[in-house]
C-alpha positions in Angstrom: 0.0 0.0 0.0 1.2 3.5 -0.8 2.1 6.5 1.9 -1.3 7.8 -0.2 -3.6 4.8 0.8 -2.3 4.5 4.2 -3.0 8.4 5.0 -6.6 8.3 3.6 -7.2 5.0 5.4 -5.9 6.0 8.6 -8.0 9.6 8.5 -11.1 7.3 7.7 -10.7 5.1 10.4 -9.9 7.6 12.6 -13.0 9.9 12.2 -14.8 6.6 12.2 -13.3 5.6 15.7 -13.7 9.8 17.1 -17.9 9.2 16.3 -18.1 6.0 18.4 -16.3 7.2 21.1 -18.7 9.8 21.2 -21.7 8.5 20.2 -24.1 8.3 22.9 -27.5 9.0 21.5 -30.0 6.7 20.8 -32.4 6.1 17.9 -36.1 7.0 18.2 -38.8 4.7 17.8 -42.3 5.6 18.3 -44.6 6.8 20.9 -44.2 2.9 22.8 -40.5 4.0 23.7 -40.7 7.5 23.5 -38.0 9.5 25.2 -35.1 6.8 24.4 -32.8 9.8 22.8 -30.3 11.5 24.8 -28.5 14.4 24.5 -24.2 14.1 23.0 -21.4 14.7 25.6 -19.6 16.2 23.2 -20.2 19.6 21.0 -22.8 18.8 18.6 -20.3 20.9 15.4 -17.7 18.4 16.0 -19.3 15.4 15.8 -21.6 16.6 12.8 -17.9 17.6 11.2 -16.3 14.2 11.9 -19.0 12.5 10.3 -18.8 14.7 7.5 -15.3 14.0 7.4 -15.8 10.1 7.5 -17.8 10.2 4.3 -15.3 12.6 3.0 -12.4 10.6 3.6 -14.2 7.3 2.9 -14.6 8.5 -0.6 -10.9 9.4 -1.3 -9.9 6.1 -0.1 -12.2 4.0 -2.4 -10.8 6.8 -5.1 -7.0 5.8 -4.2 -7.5 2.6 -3.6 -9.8 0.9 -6.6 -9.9 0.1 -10.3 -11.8 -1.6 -12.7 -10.5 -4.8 -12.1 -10.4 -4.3 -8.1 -14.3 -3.5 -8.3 -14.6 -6.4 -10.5 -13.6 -8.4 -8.7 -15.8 -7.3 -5.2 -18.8 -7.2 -7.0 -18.2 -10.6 -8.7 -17.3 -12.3 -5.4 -20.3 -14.4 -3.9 -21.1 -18.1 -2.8 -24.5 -20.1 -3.9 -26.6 -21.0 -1.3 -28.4 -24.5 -1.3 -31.5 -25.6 0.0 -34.9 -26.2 -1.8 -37.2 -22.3 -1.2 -40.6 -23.8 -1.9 -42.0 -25.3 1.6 -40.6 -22.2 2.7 -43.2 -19.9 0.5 -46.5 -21.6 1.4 -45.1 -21.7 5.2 -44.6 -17.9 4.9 -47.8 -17.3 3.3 -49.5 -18.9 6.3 -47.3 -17.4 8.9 -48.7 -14.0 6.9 -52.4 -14.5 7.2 -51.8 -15.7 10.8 -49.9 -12.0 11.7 -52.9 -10.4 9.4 -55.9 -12.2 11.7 -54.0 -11.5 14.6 -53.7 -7.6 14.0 -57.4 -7.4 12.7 -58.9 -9.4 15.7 -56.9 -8.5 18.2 -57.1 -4.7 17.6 -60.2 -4.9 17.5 -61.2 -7.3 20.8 -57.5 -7.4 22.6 -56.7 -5.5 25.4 -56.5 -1.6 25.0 -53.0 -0.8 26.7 -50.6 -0.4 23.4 -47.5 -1.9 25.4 -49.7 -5.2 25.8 -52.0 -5.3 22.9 -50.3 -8.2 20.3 -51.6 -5.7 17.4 -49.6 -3.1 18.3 -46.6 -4.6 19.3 -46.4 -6.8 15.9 -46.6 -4.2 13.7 -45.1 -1.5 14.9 -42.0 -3.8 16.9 -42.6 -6.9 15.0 -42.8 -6.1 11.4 -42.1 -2.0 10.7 -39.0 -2.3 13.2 -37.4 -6.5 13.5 -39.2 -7.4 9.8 -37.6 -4.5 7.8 -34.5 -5.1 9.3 -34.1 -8.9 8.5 -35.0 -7.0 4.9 -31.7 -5.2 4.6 -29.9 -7.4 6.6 -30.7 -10.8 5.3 -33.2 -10.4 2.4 -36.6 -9.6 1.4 -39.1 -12.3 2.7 -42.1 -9.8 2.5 -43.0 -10.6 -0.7 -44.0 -14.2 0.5 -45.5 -13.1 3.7 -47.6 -10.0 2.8 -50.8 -11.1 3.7 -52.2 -8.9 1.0 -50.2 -10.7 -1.6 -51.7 -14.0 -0.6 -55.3 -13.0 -0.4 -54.9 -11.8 -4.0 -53.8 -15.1 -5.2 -57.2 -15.9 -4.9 -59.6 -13.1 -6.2 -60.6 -12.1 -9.6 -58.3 -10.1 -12.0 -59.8 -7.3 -14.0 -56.4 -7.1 -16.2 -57.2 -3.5 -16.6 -54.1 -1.9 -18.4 -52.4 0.2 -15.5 -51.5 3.9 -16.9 -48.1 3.7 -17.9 -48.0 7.6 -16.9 -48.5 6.8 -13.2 -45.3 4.7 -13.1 -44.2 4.7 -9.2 -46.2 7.9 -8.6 -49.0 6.1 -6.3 -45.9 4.6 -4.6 -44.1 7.8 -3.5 -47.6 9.6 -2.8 -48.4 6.6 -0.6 -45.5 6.2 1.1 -45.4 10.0 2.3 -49.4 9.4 3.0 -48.6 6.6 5.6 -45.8 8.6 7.5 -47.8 11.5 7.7 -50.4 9.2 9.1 -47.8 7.5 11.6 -46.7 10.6 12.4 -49.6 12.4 13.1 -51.9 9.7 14.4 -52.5 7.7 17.7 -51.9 4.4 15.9 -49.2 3.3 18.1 -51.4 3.9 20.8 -55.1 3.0 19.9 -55.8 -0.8 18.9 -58.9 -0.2 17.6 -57.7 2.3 15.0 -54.7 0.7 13.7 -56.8 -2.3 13.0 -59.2 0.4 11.0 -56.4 1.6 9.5 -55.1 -2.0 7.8 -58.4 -2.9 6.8 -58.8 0.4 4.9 -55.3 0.1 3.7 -56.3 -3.9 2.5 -59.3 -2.7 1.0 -57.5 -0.1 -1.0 -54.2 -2.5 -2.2 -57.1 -5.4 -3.1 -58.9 -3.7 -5.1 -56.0 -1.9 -6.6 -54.6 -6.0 -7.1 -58.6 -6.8 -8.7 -58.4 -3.8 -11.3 -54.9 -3.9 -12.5 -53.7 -7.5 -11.4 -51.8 -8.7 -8.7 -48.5 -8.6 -10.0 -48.8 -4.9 -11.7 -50.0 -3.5 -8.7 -47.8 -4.7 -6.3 -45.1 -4.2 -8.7 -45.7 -0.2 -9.0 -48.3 0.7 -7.1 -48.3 -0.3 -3.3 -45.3 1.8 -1.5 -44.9 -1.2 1.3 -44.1 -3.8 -1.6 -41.4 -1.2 -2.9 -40.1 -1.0 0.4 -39.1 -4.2 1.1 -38.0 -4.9 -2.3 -35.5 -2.1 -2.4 -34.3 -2.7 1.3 -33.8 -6.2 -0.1 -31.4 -5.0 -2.4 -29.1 -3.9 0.6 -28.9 -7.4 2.1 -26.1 -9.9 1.2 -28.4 -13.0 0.5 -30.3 -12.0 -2.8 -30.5 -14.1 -6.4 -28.0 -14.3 -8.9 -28.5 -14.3 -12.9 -29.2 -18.1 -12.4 -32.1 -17.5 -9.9 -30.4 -19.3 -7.2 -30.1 -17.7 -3.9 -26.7 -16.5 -3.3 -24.5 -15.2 -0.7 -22.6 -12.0 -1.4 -21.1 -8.4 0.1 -23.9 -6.2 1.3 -24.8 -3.7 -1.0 -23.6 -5.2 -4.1 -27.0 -5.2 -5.8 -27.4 -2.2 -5.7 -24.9 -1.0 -8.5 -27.2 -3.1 -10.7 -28.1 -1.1 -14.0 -32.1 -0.2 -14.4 -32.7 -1.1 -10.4 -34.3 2.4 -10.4 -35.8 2.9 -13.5 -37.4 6.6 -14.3 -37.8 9.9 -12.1 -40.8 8.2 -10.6 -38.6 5.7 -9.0 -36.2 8.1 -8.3 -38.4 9.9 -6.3 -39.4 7.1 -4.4 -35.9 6.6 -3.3 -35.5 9.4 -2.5 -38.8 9.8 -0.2 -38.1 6.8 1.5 -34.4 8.3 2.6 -36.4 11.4 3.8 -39.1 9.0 5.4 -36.9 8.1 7.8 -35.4 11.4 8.7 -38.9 13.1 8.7 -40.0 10.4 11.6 -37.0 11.5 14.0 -36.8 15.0 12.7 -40.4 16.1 14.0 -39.1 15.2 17.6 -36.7 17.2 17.9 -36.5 20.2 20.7 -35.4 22.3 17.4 -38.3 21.6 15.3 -40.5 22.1 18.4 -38.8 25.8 19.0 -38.7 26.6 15.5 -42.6 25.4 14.3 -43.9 26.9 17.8 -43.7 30.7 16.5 -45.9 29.4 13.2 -48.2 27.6 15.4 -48.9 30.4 17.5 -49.5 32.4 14.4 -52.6 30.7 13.7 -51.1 27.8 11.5 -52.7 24.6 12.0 -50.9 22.1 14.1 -52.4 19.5 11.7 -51.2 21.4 9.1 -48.1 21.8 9.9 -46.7 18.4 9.6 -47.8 17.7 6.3 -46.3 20.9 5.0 -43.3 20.0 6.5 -43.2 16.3 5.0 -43.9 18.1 1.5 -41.4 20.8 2.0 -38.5 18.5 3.6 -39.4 15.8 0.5 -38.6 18.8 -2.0 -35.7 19.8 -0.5 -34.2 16.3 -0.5 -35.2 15.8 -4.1 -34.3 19.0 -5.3 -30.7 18.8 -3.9 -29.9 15.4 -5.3 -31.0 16.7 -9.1 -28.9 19.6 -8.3 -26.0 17.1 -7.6 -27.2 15.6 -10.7 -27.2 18.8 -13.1 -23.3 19.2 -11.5 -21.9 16.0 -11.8 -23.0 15.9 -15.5 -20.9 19.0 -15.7 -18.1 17.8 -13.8 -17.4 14.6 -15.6 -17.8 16.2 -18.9 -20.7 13.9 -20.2 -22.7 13.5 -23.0 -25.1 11.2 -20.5 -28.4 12.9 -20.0 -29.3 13.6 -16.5 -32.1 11.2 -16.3 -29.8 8.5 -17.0 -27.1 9.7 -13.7 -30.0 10.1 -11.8 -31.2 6.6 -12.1 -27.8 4.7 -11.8 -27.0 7.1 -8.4 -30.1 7.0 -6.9 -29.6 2.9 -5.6 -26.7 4.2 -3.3 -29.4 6.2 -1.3 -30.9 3.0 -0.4 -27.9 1.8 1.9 -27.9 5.3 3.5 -31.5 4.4 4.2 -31.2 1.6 5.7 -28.3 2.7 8.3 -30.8 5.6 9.4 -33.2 2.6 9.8 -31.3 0.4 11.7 -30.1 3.4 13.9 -33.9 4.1 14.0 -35.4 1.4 14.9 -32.9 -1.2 16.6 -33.2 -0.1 20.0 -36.7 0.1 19.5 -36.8 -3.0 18.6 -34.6 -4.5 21.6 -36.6 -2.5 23.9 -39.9 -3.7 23.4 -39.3 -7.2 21.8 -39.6 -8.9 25.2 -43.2 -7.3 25.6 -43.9 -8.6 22.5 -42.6 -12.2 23.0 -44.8 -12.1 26.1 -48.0 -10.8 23.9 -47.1 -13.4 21.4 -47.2 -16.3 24.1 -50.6 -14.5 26.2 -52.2 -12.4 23.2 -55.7 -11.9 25.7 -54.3 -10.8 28.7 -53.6 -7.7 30.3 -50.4 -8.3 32.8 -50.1 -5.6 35.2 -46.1 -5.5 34.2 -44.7 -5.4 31.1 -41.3 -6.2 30.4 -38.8 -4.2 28.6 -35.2 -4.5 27.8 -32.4 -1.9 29.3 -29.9 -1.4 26.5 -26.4 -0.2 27.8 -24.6 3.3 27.9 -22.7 2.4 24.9 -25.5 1.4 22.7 -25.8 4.5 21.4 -22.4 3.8 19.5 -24.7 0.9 17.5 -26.6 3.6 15.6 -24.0 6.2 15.0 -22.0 3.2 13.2 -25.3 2.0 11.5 -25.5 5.5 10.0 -21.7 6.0 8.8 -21.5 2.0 7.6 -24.6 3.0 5.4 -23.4 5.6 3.8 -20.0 4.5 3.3 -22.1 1.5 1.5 -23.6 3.8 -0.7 -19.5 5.5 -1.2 -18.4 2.3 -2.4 -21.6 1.6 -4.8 -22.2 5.2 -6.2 -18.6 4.4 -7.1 -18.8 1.3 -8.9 -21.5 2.7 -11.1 -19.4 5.5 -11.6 -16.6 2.9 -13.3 -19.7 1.2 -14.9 -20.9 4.7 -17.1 -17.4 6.1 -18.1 -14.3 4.8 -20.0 -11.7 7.5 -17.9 -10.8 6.6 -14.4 -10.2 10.5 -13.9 -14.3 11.2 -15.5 -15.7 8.5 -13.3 -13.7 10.1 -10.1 -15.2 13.8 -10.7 -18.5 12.7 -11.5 -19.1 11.7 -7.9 -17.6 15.1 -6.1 -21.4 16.4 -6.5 -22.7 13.3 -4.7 -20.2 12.9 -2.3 -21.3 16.5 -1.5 -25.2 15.3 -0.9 -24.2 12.5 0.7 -21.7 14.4 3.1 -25.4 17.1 3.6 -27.3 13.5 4.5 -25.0 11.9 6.6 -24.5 15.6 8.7 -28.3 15.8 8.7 -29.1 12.3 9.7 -26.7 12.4 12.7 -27.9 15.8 13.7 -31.3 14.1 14.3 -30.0 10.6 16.4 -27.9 13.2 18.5 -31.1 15.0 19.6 -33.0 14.6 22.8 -36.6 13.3 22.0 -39.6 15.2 23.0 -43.3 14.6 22.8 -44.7 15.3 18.9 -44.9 19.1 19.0 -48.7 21.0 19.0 -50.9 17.8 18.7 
């Protein structure tokens, strides 16, 4: 290794090792665990700088350090997994409707404390927080356990042709829909509602699934389905060209050319990497002190958040086209900038999913033994519910999920870099735009895990 390599690999690993020294927040979750976030020992500019400085640094390595050949070679590596898949589908199926009855029936007739109700707990701890983390960590299952899925297998097709001019739209509208309604909503709280709210959501995706067909509408419409599919992306077990499942680096997928195909799909990306921000962001003591002043104004607390959701989804999307327009300019291209939009916006996914995991994974660890006790007594109301006390240092865990993400999305954004242009030099400057979005992401994702949680603002 060169005196070159070693310096930028020894000023990545060292900005790397100064945030989890001083990581001590941790992620936000939900109204169950509310109040899990503390505040940094440390001055908030100099860890938001450091972890600028990781991504920074991260990116001159993989510049100093890679070639073709080298990324060739990465991307190529992987091992074939055995073992026959199909028992496995209709046992997932069933395991699906099972988790679907449960959250319908129990909602409805289970007991009404949220930190005991088996509704609740499974799917906001059991499938929104442990689920879609298996996704990204080990591979997409939800496509043979959505309940919705299954129930469609067996109803009537319309084969109505599904507007080609909608594309992912109803996706990214959805998926902003359904955080606004997390958001602003008791549903972590109420039973009774959240089970209204799947049934409304079933009745929508069915008959969605009747008009256009199952496999359209899953396929482009329904945000959830997108979710899990692109999360599955991330995760190291996925298929190869042979169909067979295959063990590989994480991440590696996601270089794959026409994985996001069109602005539509762009934006969804895009909304679900501000999806996750926008859920910690709105519980912050900053977004309480600055909304207040509008609030008091006469604005409409109800309003307010879906303003905000609008407003922040812009900003995100109009920055990354921004880095689009400029790296077009920087790497001297004749390559329109639809095409460098789609082959840079799969990186974003990685960077998703470490806000995710930093998200959710105490969550997660928190509640998980009230749900295991729900899952074994699902009509009972024990006066004591049982949570899990994660350590001092766990804040560390999402820090690290947040930097390995986006360093993910470093190495990837790179590779398609070496993929769209002949010239080493050309496929280095057309990333200094993204590695400037992705330096504004990771400073803006770590702003919000550092934060002390507060109640949801004005509702």
């Amino acid at each position: 290794m060169t005196s070159r390599r070693r310096r930028a690999t020894a000023v990545t690993l060292t900005a790397v090792g100064w945030l989890l020294a001083m990581g001590t927040a941790s992620a936000h979750g939900g109204s169950l665990a509310a109040g899990s976030r503390e505040s940094l020992t440390i001055p908030t500019w100099l860890f938001l700088s450091t972890g600028g400085a990781a991504v920074g640094a991260s990116f001159l390595l993989a510049s100093f350090v890679t070639d073709r050949v080298f990324i060739e070679r990465i991307h190529d590596w992987g091992t074939p997994l055995s073992g026959g898949v199909r028992p496995a589908v209709w046992l997932g199926r069933a395991v699906g409707l099972v988790g679907f009855a449960a959250v319908i029936g129990l909602g409805f007739f289970g007991p009404t404390t949220p930190q005991t109700n088996l509704a609740i707990l499974l799917v906001w701890v059991g499938w929104w927080a442990g689920l879609a983390m298996t996704t990204y960590l080990l591979g997409n299952t939800w496509r043979v356990l959505n309940p919705l899925s299954t129930i469609a297998l067996v109803l009537p097709s319309l084969d109505r042709d599904y507007p080609t001019q909608l594309g992912a739209w109803p996706s990214v509208v959805g998926l902003l829909a359904l955080v606004w309604l997390e958001v602003v909503s008791p549903l972590a709280d109420e039973p009774r509602l959240l089970a209204t709210a799947v049934l409304g959501y079933s009745v929508v995706t069915l008959t969605g699934a009747v008009v256009f067909g199952r496999e359209t509408w899953f396929d482009e419409a329904d945000p959830v389905e997108r979710v899990f599919r692109y999360y599955g992306r991330v995760a190291p077990i996925g298929r190869g060209a042979d169909g067979r499942l295959r063990l590989r680096l994480p991440g590696m997928d996601l270089s794959t050319p026409r994985l996001v195909d069109g602005r539509d799909e762009v934006a969804f990306v895009v909304a679900l990497l501000w999806a996750t921000t926008y859920d910690g962001l709105v519980t912050t003591p900053a977004f309480r002190d600055l909304t207040t002043p509008l609030v008091d104004a006469g604005l409409p607390a109800h309003l307010l958040y879906p303003v905000v959701l609008a407003a922040g989804f812009a900003l995100f999307l109009g920055v990354y086209r921004l880095a689009v327009r400029s790296s077009r300019r920087t790497a001297e291209t004749y390559l329109s900038p639809a095409e460098l939009a789609e082959r840079f916006a799969p990186p974003l996914l990685a960077i998703a999913a470490g806000y995710h995991f930093a998200h959710y994974l105490g969550y997660f660890l928190v509640l998980a033994p009230a749900l295991g006790l729900a899952m074994l007594s699902p009509l009972s109301d024990p006066g004591a519910v049982p949570v899990y006390d994660p350590p001092g240092w766990f804040g560390g865990v999402g820090i690290a999920a947040v930097i390995v993400g986006h360093l993910v999305a470093i190495w990837v954004a790179h590779a398609a870099a070496y993929d769209l242009f002949p010239a080493r030099l050309q496929a280095i400057r057309s990333q200094y735009p993204f590695i400037a979005v992705m330096v504004f992401y990771t400073m803006t994702s770590l702003w919000v895990v550092s934060r002390p949680e507060v109640p949801l603002p004005h509702l």
